[in-house]
Phi, psi and omega in degrees: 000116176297151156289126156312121183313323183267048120308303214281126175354156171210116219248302189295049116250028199232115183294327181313319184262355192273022156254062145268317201300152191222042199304143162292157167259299209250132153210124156247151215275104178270321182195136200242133167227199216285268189290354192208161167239149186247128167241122156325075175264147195249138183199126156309116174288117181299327170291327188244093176310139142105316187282147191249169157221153163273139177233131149284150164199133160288124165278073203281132148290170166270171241207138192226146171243097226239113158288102177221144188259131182303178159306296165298047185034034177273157151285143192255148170223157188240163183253156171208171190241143193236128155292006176258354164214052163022060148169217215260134161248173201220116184201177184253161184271153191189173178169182165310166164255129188302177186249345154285009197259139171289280198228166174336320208242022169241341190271319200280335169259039171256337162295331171286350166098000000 
């Protein structure tokens, strides 16, 4: 279950969190590719007035990850050839979600074969 923004915990009212906190200054945009954008933030530390840092973050489409069982209760799995550790894996299927996908769970079983 995705969160919402007005879901998600909110930690800058809680005193206990607020020098954990890195409010952003800066974010820039590196690179928008086919499933994800990679951004830059420059973001300040609460414990340590002045200092800053760069911080990365990936930006997912969303995304369905799908357990599916044979008749004979195996899992099905898929080999894929992966470029970030230049060779072949062994993973359950999954992928994006179409913007024709109803929901989470029209998306995954077109992600099931």
């Amino acid at each position: 279950m995705k969160l919402r923004s007005s879901q998600r915990l909110n930690y800058e009212n809680h005193d206990t969190y607020r020098s954990l906190l890195w409010p952003p200054r800066e974010k820039t945009l590196l690179a928008e590719c086919k499933i994800f954008s990679v951004s830059q933030t420059i973001a300040e530390s609460q414990s340590a007035p002045h200092k800053q840092a760069k911080f990365y973050t990936l930006s997912c489409s969303p995304w369905v990850n799908v357990i599916a069982l044979t008749t004979g209760n195996s899992v099905l799995m898929v080999e894929q050839y992966r470029h970030g550790v230049a060779g072949i894996t062994l993973e359950i299927p999954g992928g994006c979600i179409d913007e024709e996908d109803a929901d989470p769970l029209a998306g995954g079983r077109g992600h099931a074969g």
